[in-house]
PQR file of N, CA, C, O and H, with PARSE charges and radii, in Angstrom:
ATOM      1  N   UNK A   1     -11.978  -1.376  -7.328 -0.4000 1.5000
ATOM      2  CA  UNK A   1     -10.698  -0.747  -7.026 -0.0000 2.0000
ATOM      3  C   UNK A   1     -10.933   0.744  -6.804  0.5500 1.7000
ATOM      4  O   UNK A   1     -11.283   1.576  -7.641 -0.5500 1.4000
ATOM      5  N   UNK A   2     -10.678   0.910  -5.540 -0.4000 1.5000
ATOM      6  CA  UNK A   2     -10.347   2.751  -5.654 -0.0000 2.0000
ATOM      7  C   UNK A   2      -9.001   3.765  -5.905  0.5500 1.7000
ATOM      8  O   UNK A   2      -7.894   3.464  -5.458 -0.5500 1.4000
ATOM      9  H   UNK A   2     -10.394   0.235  -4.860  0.4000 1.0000
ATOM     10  N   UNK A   3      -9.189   4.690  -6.485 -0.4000 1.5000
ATOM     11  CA  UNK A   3      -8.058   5.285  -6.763 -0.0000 2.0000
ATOM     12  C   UNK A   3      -7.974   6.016  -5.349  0.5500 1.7000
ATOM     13  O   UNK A   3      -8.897   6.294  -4.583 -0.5500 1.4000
ATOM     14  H   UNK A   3     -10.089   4.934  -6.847  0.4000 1.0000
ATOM     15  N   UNK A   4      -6.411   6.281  -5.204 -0.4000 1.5000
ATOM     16  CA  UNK A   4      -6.041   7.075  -4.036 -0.0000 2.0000
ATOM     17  C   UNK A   4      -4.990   8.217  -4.734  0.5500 1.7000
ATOM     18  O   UNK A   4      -4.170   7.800  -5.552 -0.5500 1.4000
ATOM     19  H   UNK A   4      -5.662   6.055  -5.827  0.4000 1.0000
ATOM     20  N   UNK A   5      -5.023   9.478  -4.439 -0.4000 1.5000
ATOM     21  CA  UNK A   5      -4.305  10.378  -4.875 -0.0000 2.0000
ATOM     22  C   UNK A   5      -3.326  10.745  -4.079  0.5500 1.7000
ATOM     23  O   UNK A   5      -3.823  11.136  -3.023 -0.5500 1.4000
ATOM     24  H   UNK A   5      -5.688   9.816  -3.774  0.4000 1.0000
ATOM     25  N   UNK A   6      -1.694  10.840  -4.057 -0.4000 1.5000
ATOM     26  CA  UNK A   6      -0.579  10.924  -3.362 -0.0000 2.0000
ATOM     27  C   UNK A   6      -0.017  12.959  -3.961  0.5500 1.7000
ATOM     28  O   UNK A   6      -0.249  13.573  -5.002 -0.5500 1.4000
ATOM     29  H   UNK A   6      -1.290  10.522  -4.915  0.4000 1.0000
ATOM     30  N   UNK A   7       0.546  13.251  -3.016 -0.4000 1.5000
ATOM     31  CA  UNK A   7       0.766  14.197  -3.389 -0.0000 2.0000
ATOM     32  C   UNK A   7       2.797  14.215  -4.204  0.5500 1.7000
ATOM     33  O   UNK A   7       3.210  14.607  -5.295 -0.5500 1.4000
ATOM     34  H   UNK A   7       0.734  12.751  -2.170  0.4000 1.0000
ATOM     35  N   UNK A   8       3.332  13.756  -3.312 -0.4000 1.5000
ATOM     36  CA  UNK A   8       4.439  12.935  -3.399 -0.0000 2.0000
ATOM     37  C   UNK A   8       4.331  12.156  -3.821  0.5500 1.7000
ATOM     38  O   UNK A   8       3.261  11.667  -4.185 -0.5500 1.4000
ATOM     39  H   UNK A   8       2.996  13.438  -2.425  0.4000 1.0000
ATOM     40  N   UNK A   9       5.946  11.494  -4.008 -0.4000 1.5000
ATOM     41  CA  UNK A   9       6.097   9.836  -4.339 -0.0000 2.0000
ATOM     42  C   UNK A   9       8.045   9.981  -4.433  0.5500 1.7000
ATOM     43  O   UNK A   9       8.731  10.964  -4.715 -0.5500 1.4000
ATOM     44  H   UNK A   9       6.815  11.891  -3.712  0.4000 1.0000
ATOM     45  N   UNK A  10       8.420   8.679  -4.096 -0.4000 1.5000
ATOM     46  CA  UNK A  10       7.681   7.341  -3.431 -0.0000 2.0000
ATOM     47  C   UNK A  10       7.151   7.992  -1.991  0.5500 1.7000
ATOM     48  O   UNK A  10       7.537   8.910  -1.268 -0.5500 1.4000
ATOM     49  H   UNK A  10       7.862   7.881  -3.867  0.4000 1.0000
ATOM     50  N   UNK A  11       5.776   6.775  -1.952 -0.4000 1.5000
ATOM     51  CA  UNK A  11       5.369   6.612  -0.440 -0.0000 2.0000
ATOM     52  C   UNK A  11       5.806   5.250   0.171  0.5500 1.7000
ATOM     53  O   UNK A  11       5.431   4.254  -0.448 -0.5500 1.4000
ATOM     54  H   UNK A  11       5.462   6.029  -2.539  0.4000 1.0000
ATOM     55  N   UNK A  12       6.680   5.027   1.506 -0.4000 1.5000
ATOM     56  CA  UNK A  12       6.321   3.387   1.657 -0.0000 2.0000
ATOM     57  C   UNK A  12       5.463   2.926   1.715  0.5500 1.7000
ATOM     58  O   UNK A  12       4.485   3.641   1.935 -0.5500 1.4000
ATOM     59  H   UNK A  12       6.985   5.835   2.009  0.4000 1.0000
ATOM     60  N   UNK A  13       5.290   1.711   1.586 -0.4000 1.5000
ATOM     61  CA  UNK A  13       3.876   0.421   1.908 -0.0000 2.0000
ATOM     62  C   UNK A  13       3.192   0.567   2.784  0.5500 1.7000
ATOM     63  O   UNK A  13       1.980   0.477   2.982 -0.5500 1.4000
ATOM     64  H   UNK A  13       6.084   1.130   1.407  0.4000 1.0000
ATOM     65  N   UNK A  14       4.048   0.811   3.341 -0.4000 1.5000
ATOM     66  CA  UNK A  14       3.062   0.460   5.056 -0.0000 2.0000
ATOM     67  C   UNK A  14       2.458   2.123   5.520  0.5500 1.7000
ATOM     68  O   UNK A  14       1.850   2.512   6.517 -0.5500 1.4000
ATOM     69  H   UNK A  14       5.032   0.884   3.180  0.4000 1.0000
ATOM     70  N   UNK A  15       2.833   2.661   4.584 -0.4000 1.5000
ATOM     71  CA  UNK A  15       2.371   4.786   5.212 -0.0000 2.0000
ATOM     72  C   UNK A  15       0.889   4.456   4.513  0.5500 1.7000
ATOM     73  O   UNK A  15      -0.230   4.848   4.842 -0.5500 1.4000
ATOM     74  H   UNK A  15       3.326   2.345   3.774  0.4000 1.0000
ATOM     75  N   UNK A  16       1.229   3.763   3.644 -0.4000 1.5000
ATOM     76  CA  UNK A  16      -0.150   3.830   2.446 -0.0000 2.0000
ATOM     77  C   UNK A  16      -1.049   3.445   3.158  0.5500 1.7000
ATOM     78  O   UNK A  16      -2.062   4.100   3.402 -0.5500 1.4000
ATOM     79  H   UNK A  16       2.138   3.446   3.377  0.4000 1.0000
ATOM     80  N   UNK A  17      -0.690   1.868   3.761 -0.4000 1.5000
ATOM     81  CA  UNK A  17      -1.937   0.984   4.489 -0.0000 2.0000
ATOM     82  C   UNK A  17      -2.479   1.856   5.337  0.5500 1.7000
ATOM     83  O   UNK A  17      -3.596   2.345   5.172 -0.5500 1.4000
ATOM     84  H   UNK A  17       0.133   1.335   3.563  0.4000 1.0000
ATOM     85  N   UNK A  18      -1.748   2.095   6.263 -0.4000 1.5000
ATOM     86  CA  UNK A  18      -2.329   2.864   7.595 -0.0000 2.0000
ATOM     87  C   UNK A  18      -2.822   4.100   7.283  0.5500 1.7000
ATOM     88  O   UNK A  18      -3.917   4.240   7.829 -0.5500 1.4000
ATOM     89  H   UNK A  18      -0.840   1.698   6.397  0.4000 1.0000
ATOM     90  N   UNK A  19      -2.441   5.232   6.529 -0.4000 1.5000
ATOM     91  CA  UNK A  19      -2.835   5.798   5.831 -0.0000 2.0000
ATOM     92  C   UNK A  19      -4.709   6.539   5.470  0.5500 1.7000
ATOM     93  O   UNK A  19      -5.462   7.498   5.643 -0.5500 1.4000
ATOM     94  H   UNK A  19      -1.552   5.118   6.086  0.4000 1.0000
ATOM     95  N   UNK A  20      -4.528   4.903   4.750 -0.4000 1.5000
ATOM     96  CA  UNK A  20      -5.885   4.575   3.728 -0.0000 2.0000
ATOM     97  C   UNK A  20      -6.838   4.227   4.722  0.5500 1.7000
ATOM     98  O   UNK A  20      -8.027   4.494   4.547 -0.5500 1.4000
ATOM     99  H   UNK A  20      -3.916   4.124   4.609  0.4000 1.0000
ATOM    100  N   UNK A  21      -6.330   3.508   6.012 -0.4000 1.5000
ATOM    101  CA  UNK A  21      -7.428   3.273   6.355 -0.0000 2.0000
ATOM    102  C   UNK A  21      -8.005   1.309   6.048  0.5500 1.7000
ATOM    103  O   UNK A  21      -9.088   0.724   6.066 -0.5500 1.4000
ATOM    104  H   UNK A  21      -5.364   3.291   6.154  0.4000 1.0000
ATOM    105  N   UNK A  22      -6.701   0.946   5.822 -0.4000 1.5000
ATOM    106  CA  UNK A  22      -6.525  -0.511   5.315 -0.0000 2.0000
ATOM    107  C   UNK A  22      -6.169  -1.516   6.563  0.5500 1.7000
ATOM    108  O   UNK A  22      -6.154  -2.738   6.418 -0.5500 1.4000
ATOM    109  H   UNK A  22      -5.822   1.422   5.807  0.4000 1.0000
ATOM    110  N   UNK A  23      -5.996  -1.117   7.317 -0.4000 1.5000
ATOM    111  CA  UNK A  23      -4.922  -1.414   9.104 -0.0000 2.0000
ATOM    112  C   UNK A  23      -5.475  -0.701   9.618  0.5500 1.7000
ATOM    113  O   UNK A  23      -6.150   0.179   9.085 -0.5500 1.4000
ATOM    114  H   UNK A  23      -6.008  -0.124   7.434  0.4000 1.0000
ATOM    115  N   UNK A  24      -5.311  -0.928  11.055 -0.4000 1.5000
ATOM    116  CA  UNK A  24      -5.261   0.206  12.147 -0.0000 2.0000
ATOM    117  C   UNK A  24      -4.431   0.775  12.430  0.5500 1.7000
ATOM    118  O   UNK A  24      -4.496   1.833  13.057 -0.5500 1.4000
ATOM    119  H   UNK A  24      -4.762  -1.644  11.489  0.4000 1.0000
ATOM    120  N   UNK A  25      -3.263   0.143  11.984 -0.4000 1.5000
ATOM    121  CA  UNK A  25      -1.972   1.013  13.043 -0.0000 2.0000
ATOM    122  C   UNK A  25      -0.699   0.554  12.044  0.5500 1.7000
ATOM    123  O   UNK A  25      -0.699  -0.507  11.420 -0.5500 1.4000
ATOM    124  H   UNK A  25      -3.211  -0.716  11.475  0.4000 1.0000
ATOM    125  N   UNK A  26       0.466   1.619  12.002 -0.4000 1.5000
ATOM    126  CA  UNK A  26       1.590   0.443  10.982 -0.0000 2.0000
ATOM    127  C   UNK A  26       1.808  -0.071  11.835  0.5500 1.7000
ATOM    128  O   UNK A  26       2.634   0.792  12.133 -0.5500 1.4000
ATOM    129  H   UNK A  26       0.467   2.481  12.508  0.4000 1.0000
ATOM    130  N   UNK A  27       1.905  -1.046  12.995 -0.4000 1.5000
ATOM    131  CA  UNK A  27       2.440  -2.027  13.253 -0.0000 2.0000
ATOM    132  C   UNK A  27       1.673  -3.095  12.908  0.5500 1.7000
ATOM    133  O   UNK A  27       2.107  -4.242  12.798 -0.5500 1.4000
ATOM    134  H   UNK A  27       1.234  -1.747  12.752  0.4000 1.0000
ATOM    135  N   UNK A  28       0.549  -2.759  12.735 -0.4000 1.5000
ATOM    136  CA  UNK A  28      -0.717  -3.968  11.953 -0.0000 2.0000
ATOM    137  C   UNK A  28      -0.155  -3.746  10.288  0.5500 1.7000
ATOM    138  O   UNK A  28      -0.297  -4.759   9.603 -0.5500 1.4000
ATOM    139  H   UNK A  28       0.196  -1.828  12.825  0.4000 1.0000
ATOM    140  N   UNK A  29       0.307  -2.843   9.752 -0.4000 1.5000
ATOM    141  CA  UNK A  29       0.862  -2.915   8.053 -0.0000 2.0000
ATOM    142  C   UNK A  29       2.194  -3.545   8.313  0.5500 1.7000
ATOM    143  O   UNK A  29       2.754  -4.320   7.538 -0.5500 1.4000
ATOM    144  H   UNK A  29       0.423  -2.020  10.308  0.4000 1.0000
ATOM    145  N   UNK A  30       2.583  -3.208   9.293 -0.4000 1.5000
ATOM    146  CA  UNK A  30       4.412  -4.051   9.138 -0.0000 2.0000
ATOM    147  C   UNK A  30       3.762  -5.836   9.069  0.5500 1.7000
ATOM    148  O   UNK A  30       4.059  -6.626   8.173 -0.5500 1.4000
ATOM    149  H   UNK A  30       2.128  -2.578   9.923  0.4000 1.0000
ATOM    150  N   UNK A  31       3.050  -6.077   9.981 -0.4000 1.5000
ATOM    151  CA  UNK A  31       2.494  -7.406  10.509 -0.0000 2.0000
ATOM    152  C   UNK A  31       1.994  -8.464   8.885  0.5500 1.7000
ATOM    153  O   UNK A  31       2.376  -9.582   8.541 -0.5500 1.4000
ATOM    154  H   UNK A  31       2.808  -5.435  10.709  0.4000 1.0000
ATOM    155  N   UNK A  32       0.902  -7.373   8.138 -0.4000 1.5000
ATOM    156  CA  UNK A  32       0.417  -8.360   7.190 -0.0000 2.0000
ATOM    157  C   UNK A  32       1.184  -8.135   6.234  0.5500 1.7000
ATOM    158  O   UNK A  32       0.846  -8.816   5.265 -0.5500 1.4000
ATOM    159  H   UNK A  32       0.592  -6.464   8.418  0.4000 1.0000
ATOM    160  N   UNK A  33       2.451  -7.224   5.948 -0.4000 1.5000
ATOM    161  CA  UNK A  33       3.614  -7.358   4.981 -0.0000 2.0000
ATOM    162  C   UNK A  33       4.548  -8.653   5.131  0.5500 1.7000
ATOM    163  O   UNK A  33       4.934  -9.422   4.250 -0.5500 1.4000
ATOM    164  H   UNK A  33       2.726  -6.671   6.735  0.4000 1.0000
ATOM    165  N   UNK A  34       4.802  -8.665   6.562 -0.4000 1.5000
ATOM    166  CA  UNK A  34       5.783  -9.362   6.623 -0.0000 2.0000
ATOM    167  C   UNK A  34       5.527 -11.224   6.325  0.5500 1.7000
ATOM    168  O   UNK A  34       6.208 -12.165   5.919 -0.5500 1.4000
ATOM    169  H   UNK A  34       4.488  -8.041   7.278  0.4000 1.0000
ATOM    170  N   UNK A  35       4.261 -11.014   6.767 -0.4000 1.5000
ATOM    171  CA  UNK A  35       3.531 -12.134   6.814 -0.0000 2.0000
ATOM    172  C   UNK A  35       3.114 -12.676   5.073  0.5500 1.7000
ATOM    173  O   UNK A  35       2.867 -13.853   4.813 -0.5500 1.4000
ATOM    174  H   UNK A  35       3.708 -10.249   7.097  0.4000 1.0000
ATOM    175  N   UNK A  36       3.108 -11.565   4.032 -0.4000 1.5000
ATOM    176  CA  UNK A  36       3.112 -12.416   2.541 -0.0000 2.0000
ATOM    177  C   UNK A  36       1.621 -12.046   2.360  0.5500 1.7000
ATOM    178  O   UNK A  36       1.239 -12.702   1.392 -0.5500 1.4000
ATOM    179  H   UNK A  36       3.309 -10.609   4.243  0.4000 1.0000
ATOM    180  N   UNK A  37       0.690 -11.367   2.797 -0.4000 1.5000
ATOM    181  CA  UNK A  37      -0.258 -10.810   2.733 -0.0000 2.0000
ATOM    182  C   UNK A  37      -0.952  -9.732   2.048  0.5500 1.7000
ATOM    183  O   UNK A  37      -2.140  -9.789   1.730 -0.5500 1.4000
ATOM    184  H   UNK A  37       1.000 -10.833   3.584  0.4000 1.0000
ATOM    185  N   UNK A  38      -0.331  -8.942   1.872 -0.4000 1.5000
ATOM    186  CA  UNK A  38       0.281  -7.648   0.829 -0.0000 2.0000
ATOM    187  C   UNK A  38       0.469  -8.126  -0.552  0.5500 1.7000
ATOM    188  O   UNK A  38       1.411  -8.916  -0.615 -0.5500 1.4000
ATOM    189  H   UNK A  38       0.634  -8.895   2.129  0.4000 1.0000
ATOM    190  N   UNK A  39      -0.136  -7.901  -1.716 -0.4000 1.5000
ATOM    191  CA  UNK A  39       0.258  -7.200  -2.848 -0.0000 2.0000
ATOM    192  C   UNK A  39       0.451  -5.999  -3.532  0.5500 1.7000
ATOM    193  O   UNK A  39      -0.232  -4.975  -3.492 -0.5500 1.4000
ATOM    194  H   UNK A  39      -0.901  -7.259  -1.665  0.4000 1.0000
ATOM    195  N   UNK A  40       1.583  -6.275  -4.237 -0.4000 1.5000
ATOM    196  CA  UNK A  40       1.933  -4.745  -4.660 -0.0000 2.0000
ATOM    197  C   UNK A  40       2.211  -4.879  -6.535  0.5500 1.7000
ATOM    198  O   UNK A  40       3.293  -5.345  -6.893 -0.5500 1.4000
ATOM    199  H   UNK A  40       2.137  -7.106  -4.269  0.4000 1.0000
ATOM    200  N   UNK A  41       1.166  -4.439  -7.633 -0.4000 1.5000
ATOM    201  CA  UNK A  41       0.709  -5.183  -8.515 -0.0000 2.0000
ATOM    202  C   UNK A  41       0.879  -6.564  -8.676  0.5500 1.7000
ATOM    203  O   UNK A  41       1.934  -6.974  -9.159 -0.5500 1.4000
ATOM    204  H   UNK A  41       0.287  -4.060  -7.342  0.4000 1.0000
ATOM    205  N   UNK A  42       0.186  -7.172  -8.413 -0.4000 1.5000
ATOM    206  CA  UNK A  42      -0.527  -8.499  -8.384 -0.0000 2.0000
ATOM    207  C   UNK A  42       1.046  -9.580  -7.422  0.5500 1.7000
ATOM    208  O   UNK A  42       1.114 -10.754  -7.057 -0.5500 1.4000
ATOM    209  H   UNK A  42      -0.671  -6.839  -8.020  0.4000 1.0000
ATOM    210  N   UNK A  43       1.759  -8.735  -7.367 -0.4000 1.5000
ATOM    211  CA  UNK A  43       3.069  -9.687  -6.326 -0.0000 2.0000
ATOM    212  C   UNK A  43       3.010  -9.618  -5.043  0.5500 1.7000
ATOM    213  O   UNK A  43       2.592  -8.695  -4.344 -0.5500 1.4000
ATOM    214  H   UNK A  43       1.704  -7.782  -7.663  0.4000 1.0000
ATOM    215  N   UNK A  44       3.554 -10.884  -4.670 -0.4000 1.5000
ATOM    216  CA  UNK A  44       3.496 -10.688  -3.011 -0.0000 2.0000
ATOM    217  C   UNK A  44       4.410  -9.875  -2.719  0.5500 1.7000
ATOM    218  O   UNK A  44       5.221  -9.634  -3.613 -0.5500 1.4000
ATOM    219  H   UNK A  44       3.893 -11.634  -5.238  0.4000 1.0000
ATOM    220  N   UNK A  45       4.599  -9.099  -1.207 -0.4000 1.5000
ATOM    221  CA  UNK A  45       5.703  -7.968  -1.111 -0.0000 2.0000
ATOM    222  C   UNK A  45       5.692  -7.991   0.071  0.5500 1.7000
ATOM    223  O   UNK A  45       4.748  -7.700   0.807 -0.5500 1.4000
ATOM    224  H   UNK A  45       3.940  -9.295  -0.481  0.4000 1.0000
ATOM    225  N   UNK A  46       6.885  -8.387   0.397 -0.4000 1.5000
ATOM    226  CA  UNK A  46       7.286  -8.402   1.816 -0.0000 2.0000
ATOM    227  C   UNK A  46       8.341  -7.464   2.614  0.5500 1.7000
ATOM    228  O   UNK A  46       9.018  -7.734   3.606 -0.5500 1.4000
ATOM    229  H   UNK A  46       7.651  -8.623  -0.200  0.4000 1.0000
ATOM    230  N   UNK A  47       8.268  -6.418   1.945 -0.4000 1.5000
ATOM    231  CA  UNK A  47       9.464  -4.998   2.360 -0.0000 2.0000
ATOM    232  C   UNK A  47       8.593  -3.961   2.278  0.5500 1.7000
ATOM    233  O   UNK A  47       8.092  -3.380   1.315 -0.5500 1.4000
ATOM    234  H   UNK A  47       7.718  -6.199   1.138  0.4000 1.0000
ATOM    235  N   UNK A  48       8.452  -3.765   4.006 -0.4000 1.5000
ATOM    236  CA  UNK A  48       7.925  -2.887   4.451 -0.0000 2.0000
ATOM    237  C   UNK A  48       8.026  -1.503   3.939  0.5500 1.7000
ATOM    238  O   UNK A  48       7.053  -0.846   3.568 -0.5500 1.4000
ATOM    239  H   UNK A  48       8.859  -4.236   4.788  0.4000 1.0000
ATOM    240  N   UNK A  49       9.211  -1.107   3.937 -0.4000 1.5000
ATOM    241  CA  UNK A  49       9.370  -0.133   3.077 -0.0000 2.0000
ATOM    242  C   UNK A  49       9.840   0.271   1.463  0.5500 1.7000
ATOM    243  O   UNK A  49      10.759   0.897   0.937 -0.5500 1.4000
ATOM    244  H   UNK A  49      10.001  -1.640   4.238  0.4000 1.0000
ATOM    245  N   UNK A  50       8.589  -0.509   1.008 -0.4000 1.5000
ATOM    246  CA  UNK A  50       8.757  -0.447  -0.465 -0.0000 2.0000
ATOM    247  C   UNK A  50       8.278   0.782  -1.134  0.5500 1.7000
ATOM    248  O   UNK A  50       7.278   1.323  -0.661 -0.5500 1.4000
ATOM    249  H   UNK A  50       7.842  -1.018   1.436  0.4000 1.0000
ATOM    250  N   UNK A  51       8.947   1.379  -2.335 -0.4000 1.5000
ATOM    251  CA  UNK A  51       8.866   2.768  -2.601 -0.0000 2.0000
ATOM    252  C   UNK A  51       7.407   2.104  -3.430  0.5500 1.7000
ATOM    253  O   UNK A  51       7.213   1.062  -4.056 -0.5500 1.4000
ATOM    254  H   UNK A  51       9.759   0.940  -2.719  0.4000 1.0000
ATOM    255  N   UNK A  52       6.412   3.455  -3.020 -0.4000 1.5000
ATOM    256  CA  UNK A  52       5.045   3.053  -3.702 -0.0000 2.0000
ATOM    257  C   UNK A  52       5.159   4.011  -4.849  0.5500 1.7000
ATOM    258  O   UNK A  52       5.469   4.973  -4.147 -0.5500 1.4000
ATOM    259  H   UNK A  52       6.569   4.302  -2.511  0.4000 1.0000
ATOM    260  N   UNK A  53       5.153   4.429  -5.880 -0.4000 1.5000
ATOM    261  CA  UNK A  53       4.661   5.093  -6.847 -0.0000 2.0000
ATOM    262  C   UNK A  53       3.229   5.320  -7.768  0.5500 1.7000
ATOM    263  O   UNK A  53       2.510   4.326  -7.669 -0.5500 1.4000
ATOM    264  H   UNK A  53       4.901   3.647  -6.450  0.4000 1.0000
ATOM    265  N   UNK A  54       2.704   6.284  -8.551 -0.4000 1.5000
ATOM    266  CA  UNK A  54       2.033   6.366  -9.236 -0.0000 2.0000
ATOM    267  C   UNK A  54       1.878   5.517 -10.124  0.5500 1.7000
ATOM    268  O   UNK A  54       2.901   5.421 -10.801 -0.5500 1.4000
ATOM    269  H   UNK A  54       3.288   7.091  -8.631  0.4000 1.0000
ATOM    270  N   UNK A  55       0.892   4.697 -10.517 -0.4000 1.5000
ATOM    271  CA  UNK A  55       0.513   3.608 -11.249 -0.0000 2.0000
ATOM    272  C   UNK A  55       0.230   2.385 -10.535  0.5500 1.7000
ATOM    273  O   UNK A  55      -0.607   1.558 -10.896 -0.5500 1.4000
ATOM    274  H   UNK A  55       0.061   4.775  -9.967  0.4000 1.0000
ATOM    275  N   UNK A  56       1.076   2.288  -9.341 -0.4000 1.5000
ATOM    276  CA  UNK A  56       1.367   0.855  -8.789 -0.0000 2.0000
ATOM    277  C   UNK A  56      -0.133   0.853  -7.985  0.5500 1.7000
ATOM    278  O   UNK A  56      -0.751   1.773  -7.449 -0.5500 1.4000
ATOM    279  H   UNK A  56       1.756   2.960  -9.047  0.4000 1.0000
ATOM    280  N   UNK A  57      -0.462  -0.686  -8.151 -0.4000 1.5000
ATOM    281  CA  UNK A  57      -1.741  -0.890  -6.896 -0.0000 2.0000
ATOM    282  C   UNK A  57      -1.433  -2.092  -6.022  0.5500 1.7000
ATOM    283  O   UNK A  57      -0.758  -3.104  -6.214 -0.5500 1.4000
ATOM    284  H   UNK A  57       0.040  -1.433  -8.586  0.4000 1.0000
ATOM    285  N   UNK A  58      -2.434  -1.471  -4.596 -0.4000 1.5000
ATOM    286  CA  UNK A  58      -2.401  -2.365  -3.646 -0.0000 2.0000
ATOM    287  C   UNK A  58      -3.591  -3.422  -3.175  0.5500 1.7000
ATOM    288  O   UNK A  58      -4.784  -3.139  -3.278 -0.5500 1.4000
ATOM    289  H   UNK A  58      -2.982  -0.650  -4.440  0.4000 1.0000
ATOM    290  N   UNK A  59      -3.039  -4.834  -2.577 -0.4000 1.5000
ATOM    291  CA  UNK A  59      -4.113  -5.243  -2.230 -0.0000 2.0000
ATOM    292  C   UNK A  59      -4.232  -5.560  -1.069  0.5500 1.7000
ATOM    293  O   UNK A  59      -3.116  -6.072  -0.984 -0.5500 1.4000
ATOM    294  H   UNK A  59      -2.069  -5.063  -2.492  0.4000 1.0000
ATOM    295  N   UNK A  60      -4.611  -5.679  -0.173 -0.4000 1.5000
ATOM    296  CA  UNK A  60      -5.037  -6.483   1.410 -0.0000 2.0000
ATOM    297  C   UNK A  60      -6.433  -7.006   1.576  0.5500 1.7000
ATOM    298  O   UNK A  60      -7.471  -6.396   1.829 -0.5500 1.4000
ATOM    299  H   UNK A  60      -5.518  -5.262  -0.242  0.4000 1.0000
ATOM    300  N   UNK A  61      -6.145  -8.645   1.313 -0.4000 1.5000
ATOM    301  CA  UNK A  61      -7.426  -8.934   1.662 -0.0000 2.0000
ATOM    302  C   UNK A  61      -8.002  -9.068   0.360  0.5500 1.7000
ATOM    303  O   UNK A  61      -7.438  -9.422  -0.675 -0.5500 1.4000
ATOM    304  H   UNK A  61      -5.301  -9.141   1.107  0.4000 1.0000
ATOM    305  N   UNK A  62      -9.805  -8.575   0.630 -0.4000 1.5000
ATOM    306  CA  UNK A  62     -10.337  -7.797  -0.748 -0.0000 2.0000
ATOM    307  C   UNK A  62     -10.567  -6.384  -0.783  0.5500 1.7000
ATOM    308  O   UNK A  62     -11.507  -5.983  -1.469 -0.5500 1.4000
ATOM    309  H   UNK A  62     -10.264  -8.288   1.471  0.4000 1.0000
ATOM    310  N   UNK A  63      -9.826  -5.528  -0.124 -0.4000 1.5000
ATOM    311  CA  UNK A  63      -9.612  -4.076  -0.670 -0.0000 2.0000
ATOM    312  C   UNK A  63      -8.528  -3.905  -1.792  0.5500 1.7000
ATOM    313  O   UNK A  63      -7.380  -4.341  -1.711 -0.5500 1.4000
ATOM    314  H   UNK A  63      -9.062  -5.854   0.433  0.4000 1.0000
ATOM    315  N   UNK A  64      -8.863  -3.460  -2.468 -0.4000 1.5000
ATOM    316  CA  UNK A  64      -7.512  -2.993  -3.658 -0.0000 2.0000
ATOM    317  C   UNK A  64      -7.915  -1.537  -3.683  0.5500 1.7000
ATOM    318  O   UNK A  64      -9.041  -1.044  -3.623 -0.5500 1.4000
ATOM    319  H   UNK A  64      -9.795  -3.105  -2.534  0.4000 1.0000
ATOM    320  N   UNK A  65      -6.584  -0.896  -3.797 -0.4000 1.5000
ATOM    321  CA  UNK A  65      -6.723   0.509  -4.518 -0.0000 2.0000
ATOM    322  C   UNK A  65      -5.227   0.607  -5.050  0.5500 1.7000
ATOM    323  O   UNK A  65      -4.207  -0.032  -4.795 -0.5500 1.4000
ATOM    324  H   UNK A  65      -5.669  -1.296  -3.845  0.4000 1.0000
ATOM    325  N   UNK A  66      -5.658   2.180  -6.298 -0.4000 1.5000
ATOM    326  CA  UNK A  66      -4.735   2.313  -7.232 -0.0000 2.0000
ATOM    327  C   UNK A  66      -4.132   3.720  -7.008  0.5500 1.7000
ATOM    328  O   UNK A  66      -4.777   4.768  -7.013 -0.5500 1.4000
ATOM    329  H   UNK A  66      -6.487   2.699  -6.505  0.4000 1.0000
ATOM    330  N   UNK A  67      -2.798   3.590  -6.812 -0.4000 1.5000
ATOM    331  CA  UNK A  67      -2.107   4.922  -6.538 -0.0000 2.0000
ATOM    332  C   UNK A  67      -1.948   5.739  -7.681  0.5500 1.7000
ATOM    333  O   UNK A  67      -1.231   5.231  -8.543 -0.5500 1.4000
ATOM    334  H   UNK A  67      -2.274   2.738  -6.808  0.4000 1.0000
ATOM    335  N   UNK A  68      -2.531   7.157  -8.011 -0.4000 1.5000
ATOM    336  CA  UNK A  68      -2.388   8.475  -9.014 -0.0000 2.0000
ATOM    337  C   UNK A  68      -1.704   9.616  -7.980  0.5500 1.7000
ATOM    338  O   UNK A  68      -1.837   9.672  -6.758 -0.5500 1.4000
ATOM    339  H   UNK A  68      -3.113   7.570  -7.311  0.4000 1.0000
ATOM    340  N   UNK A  69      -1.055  10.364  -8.718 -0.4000 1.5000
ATOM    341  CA  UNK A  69      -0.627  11.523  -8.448 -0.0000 2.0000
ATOM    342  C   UNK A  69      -1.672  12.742  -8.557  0.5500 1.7000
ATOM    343  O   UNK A  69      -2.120  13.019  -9.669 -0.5500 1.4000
ATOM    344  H   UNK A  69      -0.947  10.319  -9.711  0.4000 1.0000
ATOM    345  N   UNK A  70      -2.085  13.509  -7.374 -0.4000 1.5000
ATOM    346  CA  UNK A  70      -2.425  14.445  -7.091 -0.0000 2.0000
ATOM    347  C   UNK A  70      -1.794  15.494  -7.449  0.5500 1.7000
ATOM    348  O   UNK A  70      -1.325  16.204  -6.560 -0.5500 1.4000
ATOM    349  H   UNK A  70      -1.721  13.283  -6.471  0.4000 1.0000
ATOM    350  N   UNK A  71      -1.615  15.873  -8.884 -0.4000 1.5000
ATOM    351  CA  UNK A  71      -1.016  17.440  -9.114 -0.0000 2.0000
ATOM    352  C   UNK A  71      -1.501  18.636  -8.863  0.5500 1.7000
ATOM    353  O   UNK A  71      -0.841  19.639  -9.135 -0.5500 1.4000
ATOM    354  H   UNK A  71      -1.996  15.296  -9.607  0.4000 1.0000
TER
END
């Protein structure tokens, strides 16, 4: 698991994917959200724009990483 540092929060789901470097493009993060593909701690999550916060982690696939706040 890697940690990712946000400066803000919430971030949506899909800013994160594309973001990180998890997708190519958000229309490829809207795609494997909608599709049940996405976890967002260990749940499936199918709302694209789900508020991401500090603590919460993501998975696609076998990448996981864990969202911290960058103070």
């Amino acid at each position: 698991m890697r940690d990712v540092a946000i400066t803000h929060q919430p971030v949506e789901l899909y800013k994160i994917l594309k973001f990180e470097g998890m997708v190519r493009s958000g229309g490829e993060a809207k795609m494997f959200i909608a599709e049940g593909k996405v976890l967002v701690n260990g749940e499936i999550e199918t709302r694209k724009r789900k508020k991401i916060v500090a603590g919460d982690s993501i998975q696609l696939f076998d990448e996981c990483i864990r969202i911290c706040l960058d103070e």
